[in-house]
N, C-alpha and C positions, 0 to 999 in steps of 0.2 A: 792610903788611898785618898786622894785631895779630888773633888769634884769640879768639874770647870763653875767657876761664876757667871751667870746669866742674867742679863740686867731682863727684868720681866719689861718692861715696859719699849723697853728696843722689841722683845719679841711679839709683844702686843701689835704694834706698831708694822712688823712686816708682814704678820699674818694678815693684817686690816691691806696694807698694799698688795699682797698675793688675792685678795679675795676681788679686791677691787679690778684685780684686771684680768680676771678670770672672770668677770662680769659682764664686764666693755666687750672682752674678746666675743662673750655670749651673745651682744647685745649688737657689737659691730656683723656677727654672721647670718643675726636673726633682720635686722633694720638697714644694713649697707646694701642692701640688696637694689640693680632696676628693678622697675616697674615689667619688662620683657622677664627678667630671671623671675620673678614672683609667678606671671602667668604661669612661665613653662612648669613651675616647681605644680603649682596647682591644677594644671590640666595634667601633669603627669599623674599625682595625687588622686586626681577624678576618674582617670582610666585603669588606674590600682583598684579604688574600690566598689566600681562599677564591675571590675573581670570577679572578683571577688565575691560579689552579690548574683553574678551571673552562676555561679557553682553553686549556691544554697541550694537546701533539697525542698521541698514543700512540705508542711505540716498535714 
């Protein structure tokens, strides 16, 4: 049974480029955004936890 050879440093090296753009992709969904897409996301956000707080019961 002969084991494949794995250069570590190759594998170092694509884990660091997988991470890396699994980053940007984070970063491009979170920051690529308009200014109109931000509102909507936030008034949608606002009327989620508004219906939400409308359900509690009182203490």
């Amino acid at each position: 049974m002969s084991a494949e050879i794995v250069n570590l440093r190759r594998v170092r090296k694509e884990k660091a480029r997988a991470d890396g753009k699994r980053e940007a992709e984070a970063n491009r969904a979170a920051f690529g955004r308009s200014k109109a897409e931000k509102a909507a996301t936030r008034a949608t956000q606002a009327a989620a936890d508004r219906k939400l707080d409308g359900h509690r019961r009182e203490d």
